[in-house]
C-alpha positions in Angstrom: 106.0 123.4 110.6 108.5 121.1 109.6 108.6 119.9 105.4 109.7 117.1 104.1 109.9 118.6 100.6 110.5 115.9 97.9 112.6 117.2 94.6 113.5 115.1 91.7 115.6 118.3 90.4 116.3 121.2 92.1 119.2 124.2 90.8 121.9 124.2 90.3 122.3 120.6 91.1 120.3 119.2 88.3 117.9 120.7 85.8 115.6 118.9 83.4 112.4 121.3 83.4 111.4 124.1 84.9 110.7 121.9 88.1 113.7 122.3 88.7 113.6 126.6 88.9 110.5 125.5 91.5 111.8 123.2 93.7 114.6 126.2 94.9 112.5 129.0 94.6 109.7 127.6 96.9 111.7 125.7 99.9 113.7 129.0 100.0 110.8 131.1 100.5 108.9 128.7 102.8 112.2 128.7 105.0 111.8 132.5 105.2 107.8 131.9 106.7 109.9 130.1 109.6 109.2 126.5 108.6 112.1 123.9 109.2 111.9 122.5 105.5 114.5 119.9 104.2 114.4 118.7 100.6 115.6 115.2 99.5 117.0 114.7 95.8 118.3 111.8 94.5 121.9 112.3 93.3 122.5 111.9 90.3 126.2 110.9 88.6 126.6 114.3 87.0 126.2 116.3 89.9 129.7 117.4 91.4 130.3 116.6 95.6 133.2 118.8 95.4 131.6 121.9 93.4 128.4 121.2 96.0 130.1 120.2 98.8 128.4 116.7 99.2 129.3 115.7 103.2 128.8 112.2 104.5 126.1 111.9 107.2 127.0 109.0 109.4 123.6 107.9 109.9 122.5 107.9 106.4 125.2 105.4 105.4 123.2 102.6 105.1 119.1 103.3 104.6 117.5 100.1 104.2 113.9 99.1 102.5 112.1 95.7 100.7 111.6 96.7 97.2 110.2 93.5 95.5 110.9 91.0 98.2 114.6 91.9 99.1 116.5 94.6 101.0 117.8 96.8 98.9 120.1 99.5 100.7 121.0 103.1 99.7 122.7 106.3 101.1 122.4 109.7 101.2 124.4 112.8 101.9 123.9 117.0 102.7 124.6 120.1 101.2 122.8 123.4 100.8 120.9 124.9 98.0 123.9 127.5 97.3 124.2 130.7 99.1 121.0 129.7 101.4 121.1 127.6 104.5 118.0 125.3 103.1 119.5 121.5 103.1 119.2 119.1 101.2 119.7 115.2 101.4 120.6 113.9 98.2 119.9 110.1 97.8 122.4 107.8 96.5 122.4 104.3 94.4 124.7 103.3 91.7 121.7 101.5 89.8 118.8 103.8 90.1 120.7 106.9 90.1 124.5 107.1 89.1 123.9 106.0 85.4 121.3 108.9 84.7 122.2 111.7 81.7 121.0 115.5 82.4 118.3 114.6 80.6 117.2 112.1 83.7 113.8 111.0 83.0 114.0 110.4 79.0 116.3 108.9 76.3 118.5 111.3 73.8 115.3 110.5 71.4 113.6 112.1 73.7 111.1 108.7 74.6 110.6 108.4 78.4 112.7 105.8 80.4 111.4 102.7 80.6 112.5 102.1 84.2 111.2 105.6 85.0 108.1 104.0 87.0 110.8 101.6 89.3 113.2 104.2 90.2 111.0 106.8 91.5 108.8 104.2 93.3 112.4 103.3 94.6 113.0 107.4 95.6 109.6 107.7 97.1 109.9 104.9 99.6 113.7 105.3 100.6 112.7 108.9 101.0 110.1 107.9 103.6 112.9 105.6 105.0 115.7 108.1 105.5 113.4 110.0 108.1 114.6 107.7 110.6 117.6 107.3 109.7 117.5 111.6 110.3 115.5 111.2 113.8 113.5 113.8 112.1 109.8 113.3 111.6 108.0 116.2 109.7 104.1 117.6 109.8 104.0 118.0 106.2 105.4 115.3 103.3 105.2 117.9 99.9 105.2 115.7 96.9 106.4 117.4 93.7 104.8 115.7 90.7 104.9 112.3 89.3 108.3 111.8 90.4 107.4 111.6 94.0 103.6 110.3 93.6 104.4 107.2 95.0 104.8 108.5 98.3 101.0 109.2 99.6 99.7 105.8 98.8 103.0 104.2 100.6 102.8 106.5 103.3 99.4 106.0 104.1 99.5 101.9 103.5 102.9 101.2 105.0 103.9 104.0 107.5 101.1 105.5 109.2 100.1 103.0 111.6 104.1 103.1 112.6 104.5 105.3 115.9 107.4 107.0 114.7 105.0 108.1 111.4 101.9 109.5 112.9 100.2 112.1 112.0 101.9 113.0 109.7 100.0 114.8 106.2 101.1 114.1 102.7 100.6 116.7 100.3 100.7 116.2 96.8 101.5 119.0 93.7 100.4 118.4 90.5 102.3 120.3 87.7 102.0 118.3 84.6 98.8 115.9 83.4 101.6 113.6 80.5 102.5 110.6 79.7 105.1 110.7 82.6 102.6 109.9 84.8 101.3 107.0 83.1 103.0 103.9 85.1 103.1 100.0 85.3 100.4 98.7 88.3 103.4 96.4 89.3 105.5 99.3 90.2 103.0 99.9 93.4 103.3 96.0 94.2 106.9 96.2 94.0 106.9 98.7 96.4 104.9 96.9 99.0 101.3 98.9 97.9 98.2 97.5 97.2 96.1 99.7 94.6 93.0 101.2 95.8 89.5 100.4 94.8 89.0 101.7 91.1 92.7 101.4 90.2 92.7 98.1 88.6 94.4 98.3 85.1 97.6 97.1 84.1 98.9 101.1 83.5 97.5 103.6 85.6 98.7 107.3 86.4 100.4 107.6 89.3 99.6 110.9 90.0 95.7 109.9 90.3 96.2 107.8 92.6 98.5 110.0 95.0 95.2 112.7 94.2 93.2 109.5 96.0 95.4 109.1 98.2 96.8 112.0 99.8 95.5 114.7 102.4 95.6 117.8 100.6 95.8 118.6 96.4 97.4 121.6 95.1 97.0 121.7 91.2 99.7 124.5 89.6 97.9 126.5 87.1 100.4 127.9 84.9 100.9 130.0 81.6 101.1 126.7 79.8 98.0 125.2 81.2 95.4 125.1 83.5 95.9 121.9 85.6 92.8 122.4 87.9 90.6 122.5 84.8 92.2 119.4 83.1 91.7 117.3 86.3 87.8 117.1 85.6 88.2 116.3 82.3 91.2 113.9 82.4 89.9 110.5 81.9 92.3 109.0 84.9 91.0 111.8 87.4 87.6 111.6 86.2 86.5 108.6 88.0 87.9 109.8 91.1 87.2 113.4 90.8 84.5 113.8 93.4 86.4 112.6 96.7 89.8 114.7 94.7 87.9 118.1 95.2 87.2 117.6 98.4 90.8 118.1 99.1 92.0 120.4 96.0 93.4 123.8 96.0 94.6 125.7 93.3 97.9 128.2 92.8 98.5 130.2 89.8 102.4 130.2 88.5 101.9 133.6 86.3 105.2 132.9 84.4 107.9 130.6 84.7 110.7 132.8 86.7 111.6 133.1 90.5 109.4 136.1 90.9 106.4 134.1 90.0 107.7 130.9 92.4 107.9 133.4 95.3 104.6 134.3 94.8 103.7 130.9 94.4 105.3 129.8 97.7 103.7 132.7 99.3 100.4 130.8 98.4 101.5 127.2 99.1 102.5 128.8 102.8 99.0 130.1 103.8 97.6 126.6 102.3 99.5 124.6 104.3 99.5 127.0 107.8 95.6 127.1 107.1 95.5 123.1 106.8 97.4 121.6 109.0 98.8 124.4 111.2 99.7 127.9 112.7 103.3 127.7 110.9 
């Protein structure tokens, strides 16, 4: 299959949680199944294009979208996930992006970023962009927490009726049930999404409705916490929990290492061969 794997931070380019340790483990292992997988990242103004080897890609010079009722235009450009020939596209723009700490997603006193909710509805609909800008349309969309929770409910509102689009299925990982999660309604308008039916408060969490919204759940159980179990009682989920199970599927992370993400991929592969394809 072909995977569109979405990463907000992936080793050694940018570390913030283990998420990080996952999002190279498992596209590494899933390229060794045989699947064309390609991860997108945005880049960040620590990471280094010389220590990486950051090359321009022509056609991903200018990626255009409407974000709040104007074009807004970013980049991207390639490297590999080090020693591995598993590529990703890192996304560029000096507002959203280039400013952000190696702490990305909160403030030195440790309080979330306010803007945390517009810049990754920002990533998850230029990410959707850029695939044709790359002449590349995958099977599978993997969306890796809240980060990238925008992109089922987009996907399905604004792209799938779009020829180039079709067919394809967005997949959605949930790692963490925090306050992370917990965004601004307007964040989905600004983006060009209307909220489902039973998503009508001011703050929502975003990861519910990409659980609504997308064709296959994969909770990640882990040594910390069991994120299948918390989904019934989670007072977001539990209005929606009935038409979520449907679609949910569970992996166990036994400890937080590479051994355990390899297992983990192992898992995620027969999931998504069994789902959507013969891999």
């Amino acid at each position: 299959m072909k995977i569109y794997f979405l990463a907000s931070e992936i080793v050694p380019f940018s570390q913030c949680s283990f998420l990080a340790s996952f999002c190279r483990a498992v596209p590494i292992k899933l390229q060794q199944h045989g699947h064309d997988i390609r991860l997108t990242s945005p880049k960040y103004g620590f990471i280094s294009e010389r220590k990486y080897t950051l090359r321009e890609v022509i056609r991903l010079r200018e990626i255009t979208s409407e974000i709040n009722g104007q074009t807004q235009l970013a980049s991207a450009k390639s490297a590999f996930i080090p020693k591995t020939r598993v590529q990703v596209y890192f996304m560029e723009h000096s507002e959203w992006f280039q400013p952000l700490t190696t702490l990305l997603y909160k403030a030195k006193n440790g309080r979330p970023l306010p803007e945390n909710d517009d810049r990754f509805a920002f990533f998850s609909k230029i990410a959707l962009e850029m695939l044709v800008n790359l002449f590349w349309a995958p099977d599978v969309i993997v969306c890796n927490d809240w980060q990238s929770s925008y992109v089922p409910l987009i996907y399905k509102q604004l792209f799938a009726d779009q020829d180039f689009y079709k067919g394809i299925k967005t997949v959605q990982l949930i790692h963490s049930i925090d306050d992370y999660a917990q965004v601004s309604a307007d964040s989905f308008t600004k983006v060009g999404a209307q909220l489902p039916k039973g998503f009508d408060s001011p703050k929502l969490n975003s990861l519910a409705v990409a659980a609504d919204s997308a064709d296959l759940v994969i909770a990640m159980d882990g040594p910390k916490s069991q994120i299948s179990k918390e989904l019934s009682r989670d007072k977001d989920f539990k209005p929606h929990i009935a038409g979520i199970k449907k679609k949910l599927q569970t992996v166990s992370l036994e400890n937080e290492d590479d051994a355990s993400c390899v297992t983990v991929a192992d898992a995620i592969n027969e999931i998504l061969t069994n789902s959507f394809g013969s891999g």
